[in-house]
Every structure is written in C-alpha cells, then in structure tokens.
N, C-alpha and C positions, 0 to 999 in steps of 0.2 A: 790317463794315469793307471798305473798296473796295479790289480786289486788281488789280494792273496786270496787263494783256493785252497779248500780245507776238504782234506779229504773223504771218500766213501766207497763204497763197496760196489767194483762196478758187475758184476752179477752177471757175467757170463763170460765169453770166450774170446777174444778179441780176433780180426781179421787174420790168417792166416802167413800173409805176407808179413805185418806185424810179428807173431811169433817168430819168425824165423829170422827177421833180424835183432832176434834181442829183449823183444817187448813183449809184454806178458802178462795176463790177467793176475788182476789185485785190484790195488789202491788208487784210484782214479782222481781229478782234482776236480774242485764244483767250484764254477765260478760265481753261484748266486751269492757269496757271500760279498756283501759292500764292504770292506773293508783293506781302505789303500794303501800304498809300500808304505808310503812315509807315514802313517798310523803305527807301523810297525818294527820298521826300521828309520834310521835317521841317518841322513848324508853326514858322516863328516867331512868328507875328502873323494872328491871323484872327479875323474878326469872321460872327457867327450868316451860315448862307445866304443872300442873298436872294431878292426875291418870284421867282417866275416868270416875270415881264414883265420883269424887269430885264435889263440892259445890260451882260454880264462882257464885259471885256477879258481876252485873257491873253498875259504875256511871256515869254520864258524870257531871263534876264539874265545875263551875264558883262562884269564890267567896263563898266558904261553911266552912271556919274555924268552924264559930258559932256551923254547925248541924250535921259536922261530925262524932265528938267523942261520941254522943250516939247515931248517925246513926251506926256506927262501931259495938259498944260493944251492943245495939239489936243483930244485926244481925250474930256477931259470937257466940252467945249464943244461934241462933238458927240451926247454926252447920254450916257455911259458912265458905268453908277452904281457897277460895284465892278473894280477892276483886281485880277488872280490874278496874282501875278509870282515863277518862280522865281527865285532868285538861283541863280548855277552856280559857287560858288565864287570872287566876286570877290575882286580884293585893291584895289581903289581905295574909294570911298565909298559905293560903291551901295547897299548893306546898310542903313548908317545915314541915308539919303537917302531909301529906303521908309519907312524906319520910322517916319518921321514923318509918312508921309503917310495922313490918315486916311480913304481911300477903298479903300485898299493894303494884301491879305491877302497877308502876304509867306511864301514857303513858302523854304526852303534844301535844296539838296545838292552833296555834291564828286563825287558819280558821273560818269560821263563821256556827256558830250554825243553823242558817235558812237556809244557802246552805248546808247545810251538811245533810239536812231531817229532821231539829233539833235531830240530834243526830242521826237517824237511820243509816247512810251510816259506822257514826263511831261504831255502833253497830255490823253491820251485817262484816265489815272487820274485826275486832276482835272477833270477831265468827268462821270465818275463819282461823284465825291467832291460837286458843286454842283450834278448833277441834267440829266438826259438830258429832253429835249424845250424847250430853246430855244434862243435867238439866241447865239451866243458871236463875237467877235470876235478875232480870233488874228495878231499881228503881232509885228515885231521893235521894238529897240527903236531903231531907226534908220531906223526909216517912220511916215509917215502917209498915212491912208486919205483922201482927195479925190473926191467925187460930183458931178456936177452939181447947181443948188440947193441946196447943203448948208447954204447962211446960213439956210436958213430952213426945212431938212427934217431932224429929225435920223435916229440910229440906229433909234429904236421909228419912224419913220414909212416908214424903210428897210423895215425888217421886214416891217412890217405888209402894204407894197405888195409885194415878192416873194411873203408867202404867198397875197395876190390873185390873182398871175399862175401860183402852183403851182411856184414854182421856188424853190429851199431853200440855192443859195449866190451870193454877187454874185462873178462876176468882176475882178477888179480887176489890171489887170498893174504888173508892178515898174518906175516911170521914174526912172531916175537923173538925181539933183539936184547940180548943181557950181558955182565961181564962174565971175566973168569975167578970174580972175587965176589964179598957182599956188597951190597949197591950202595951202602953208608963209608963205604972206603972210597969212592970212585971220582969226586970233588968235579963234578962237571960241572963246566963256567958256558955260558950266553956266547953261540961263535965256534966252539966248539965242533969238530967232527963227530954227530953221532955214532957212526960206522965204526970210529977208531976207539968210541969211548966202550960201545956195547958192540964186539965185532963177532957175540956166538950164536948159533941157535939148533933149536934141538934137531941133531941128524937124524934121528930112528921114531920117536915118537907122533909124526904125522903119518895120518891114514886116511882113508876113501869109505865113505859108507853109501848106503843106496837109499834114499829116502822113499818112502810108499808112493810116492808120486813120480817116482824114475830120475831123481837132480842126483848125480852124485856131491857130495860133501864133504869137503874136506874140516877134518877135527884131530886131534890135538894141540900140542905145543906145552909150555912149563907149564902154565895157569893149571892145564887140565892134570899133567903128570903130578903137579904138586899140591891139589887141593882137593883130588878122587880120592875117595875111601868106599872099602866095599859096601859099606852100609850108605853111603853119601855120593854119588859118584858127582862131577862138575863136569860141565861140557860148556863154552866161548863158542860163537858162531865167529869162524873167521871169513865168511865168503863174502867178499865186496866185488863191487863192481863201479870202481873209482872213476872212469876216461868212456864218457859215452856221449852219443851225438842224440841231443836232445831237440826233442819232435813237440809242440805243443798238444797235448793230449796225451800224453806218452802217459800210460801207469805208473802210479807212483807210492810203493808199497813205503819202501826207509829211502833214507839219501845214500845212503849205502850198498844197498842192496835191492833195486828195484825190479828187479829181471828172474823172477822166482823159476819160471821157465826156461831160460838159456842154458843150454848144455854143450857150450862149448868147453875145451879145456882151459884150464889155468895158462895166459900165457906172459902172466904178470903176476909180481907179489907187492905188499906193500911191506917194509919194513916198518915196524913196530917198537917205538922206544916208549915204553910203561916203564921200563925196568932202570930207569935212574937213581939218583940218593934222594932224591923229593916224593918218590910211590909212595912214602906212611903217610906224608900229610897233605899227599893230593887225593890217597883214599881215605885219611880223616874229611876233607872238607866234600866230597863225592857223598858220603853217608848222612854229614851235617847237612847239605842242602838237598836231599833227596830227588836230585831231577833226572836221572839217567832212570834207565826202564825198570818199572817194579820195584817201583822207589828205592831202588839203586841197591837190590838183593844182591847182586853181583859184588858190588864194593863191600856189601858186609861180609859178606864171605872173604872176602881181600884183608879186611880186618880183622876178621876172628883168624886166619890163615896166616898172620904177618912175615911170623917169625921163618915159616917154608917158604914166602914168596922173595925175601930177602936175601937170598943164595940161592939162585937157579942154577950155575953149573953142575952139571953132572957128567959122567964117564961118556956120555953121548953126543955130549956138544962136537959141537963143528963149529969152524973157525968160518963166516963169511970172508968168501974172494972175487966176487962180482957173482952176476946173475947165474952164471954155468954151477954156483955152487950149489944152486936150487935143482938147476936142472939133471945134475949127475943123481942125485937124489930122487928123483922123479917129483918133486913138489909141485914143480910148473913145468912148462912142454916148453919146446925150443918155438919160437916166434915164429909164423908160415911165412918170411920173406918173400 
C-alpha cells in the first residue's frame, strides 16, 4: 500500500544527468513516514490504473463547480485519458459533478490543504499510488495549459518530443485571463467557455529578471500592475511547471514548481481564470480559512486591493487568439517541433 512521504531538505547536489533533465536540488520525499494513502485520502470512485502511455491529469479541488467543465473539456481535447481529482472538502457541487464524469477517478479528503504541502504530499502519494515513470499533467482547476500548435499536437506528442530533446518538464508560466468590463458584470454560468468569457491579458506588463542563482523569471501580469505601490510593491510567482515525467525520487520542492534549476524556455503558458464575478468571495473564504502560504497574505492583500483587482482592463490588454498570441509577444518561445 503506498505510504505518503513528507518532505526534507535533500542537502546537496543531485546527479548531473538529473539536473539536465529537469530535476533539481530541493525538496526531496522521506518515505520513513508510516502513514498510508487511504489514511489520507479516500477512494470515491476509481477506475483499474491505466496503460503506461497514458495521459493522467491531476487536480486537487475545493469548491470548482464553476471551472470545471471547461477545465475538463480543454483538457480532453488535448488527449488527457484519465483526470485523478482530489476533492478537498467542497460544499457546492463538485463532488457530484465528478461523479458523473466517467474519465474522473475521484479521491476525497477534509485534511488541510497547508498541511498537506498545499497539495504536494496529496500529489506525490498518488503518484505513487498510478505508478512512477511517466507523463503526469498537474494543474489547478482554474487553468489551462496553451502550447504552440496544440490544434493539431496533443499531450503524447508533447511527451514524446521533450523525451527526444532529454528534457523531462515543460515550462509553462501562469497568465492571467480577465474581461474587457468589471468582473461583477460578466454572469459566468458552469459550461461556459473560459477563453470567450475572459479573452484578455496584459500585452506589455510581463518581464524576465535573473535570479542570483542564474533561473530567469518571469513577473508581472494585473495582480502585480494593480496592487504595486512605491512604498508596497507586490510580485505573484508565476512559474510552473505543469506536464512532467515523474521519476520516483524526483525532488520535490511545490507541485507546481519543482524544478528550481531548469532553464529551459517557456514553451507553454497556463491560462489563468481568477478573474471571474466569484474573486470577492473566493478571496473572502481564501482569508477566512487561511490555508494557502503565509496564511494566505496574498489573499489579504486581494482583499484590502478589491476594488483595483475588480477592473483589470487597461489600454494594454491584448485580446488572446490562440498560443502565437503569446508568442508574438515573446512570453513563451515557439515549441522545438
């Protein structure tokens, strides 16, 4: 039975081969801990493993009625054969909205999201649990993944061409998606096209900086243009790295972001829908239950912020038109076909 591993500080350099595909000293898992899946998670609904080639998505959910179903129907469009989704405890319809989805190995628990790694310990256990050596795809449920060519390249041919070039996670950073109005005018209904509901983001406000460690990083987008003051400034980490072939041992800093060393380019973004008409009272209940990092400083600032984060258009916006919108822009690099 697969026993969750909690992390530690692995204290030195990791093999060389490692680093260059991707992997990178940090956060390592410790298996000494006795403590089994189903201690921590609970089966509601699961269907036999699948192959090996296959295509796992996985989420970890609280409260996503709203973004599921064109979180969903993205993503099996772009060849995703089984979604692993925990539920964390919703009270709106989530629960009952997987369950019918027959692609959707639904797993439950009320454990807490900030003890859990936000999310990572429930990550890297069901990794274990579906089998260590391939592709997993790992996002929220208020993004989707956007590559160059994606009409006509899916996930397995993603795969397939990274393990060509020896590189074992795609880069993709976080861009925030909003309308051209305020977000309480915008009436999004369950089902919905994200894209057509929030189809801008900011053209001119993202930048590259050099971290003291040599990672370039990319920063801006609205959050930072509309909550920086000279005395206050606000910086968002948008650098994830969502679609990566998972190695038992792999470091494991966030579920997000585990590859502190990787210096490839951006050749994926994840679109980014915060910017709905439910942000006041998803950043009201983010504050009330404090589990996001630093007991959820970020949201208070969302909060004290409201009334600027409520109308992000500005003279800057850009209309998204598929992935080349990024790329003319230089945000993300055209895909190495």
């Amino acid at each position: 039975m697969p026993h969750i591993r909690r992390p530690r500080d692995a204290g030195g350099v990791l093999p060389a081969e490692r680093q260059e595909n991707g992997y990178a000293r940090g956060m390592v898992m410790d298996s000494q801990v006795d403590r089994p899946l189903d201690h921590i998670l609970q089966r509601v609904r699961c269907q036999p493993t699948p192959s090996p080639d296959a295509t796992i998505c996985m989420i970890v959910a609280r409260n996503e009625e709203l973004r599921l179903p064109d979180c969903l129907r993205h993503h099996r469009k772009l060849g995703v054969d089984r979604f692993v989704i925990v539920d964390n405890d919703s009270s709106d319809g989530t629960s009952s909205y997987l369950r019918q989805q027959p692609d959707v190995d639904l797993w439950s628990t009320r454990n807490s999201y900030g003890e859990s790694g936000f999310g990572g310990w429930w990550y890297y256990s069901l990794a274990e649990q579906y089998g260590f050596g391939r592709w997993y795809l790992l996002i929220d449920a208020d993004e989707l993944l956007v590559y160059p060519d994606m009409e006509n390249r899916g996930l397995r041919d993603v795969a397939r061409r990274l393990t060509e070039l020896g590189v074992y996670a795609m880069r993709a950073p976080m861009i925030d998606m909003y309308p051209d109005k305020p977000l309480d005018s915008i009436e999004y209904r369950a089902g919905d096209s994200l894209i057509e509901a929030c189809p801008f983001f900011d053209g001119d406000s993202y930048y590259i900086i050099q971290s003291q460690k040599g990672r370039t990083l990319m920063r801006g987008g609205p959050r930072q243009r509309l909550l920086s003051t000279e005395e206050r400034p606000f910086t968002v980490s948008l650098e994830k790295f969502p679609f990566r072939f998972w190695v038992d041992g792999t470091p494991f800093r966030h579920h997000a972001s585990p590859f502190p060393t990787l210096r490839t380019p951006p050749i994926g973004a994840l679109l980014h829908f915060k910017f709905l008409d439910d942000l006041g009272s998803r950043i009201d209940a983010a504050v009330s239950e404090g589990e996001h990092w630093n007991g959820a400083a970020e949201y208070i600032r969302y909060k004290e912020k409201y009334e600027a984060l409520r109308s992000p258009f500005y003279e800057g916006s850009a209309r998204y038109e598929g992935p080349d919108s990024l790329v003319r822009r230089g945000i993300i690099a055209r895909f190495p076909w």
